[in-house]
N, C-alpha and C positions, 0 to 999 in steps of 0.2 A: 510512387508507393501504391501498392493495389487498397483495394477498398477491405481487405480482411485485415489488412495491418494497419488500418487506420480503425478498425472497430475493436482491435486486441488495445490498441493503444488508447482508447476511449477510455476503455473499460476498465484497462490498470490504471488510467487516472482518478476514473471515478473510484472503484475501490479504493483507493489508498486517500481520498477524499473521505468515504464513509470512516475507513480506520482510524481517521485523527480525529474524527467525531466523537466517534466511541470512545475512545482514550481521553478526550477532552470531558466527557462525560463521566467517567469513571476517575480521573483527579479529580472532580471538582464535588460527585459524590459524597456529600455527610456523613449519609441515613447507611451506606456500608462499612464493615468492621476494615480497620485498617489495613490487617493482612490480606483480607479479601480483593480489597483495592489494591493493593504493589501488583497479588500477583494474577490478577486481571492486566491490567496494563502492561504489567511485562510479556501476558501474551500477546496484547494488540499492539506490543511495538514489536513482536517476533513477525506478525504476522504483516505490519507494514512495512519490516528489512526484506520478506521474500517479496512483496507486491515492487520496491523501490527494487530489488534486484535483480526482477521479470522485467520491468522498465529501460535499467540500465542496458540488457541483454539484450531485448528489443532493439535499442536505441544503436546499440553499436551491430546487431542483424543488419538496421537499414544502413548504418555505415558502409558494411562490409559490399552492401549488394548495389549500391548507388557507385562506386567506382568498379565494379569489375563491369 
């Protein structure tokens, strides 16, 4: 694997690391109004399905190029 696709794949882990932060943060939030909080979180679990689905894409990129 070259060293770029080892730094894309750093990088989609640590982001999707920060996004379950945030969304951990934002369920456990009080001091926010409830509907504020659903549809907060429902953006940062949209936004951790594209980060898990750049992963995924990746994951089977290096599939693809490690047997040809």
């Amino acid at each position: 694997m070259t060293k770029i696709v080892d730094i894309i794949n750093n990088q989609l882990v640590v982001d999707k690391q920060k996004l379950e932060f945030e969304l951990e943060k934002l369920i456990n939030n009080n001091t926010m109004d409830t509907e504020k909080r659903v549809e907060k979180s429902i953006e940062t679990l949209i936004k951790i399905n594209e980060v898990s689905n750049a992963y995924v894409t990746l994951s089977s990129y290096i599939t693809t190029n490690k047997q040809e």
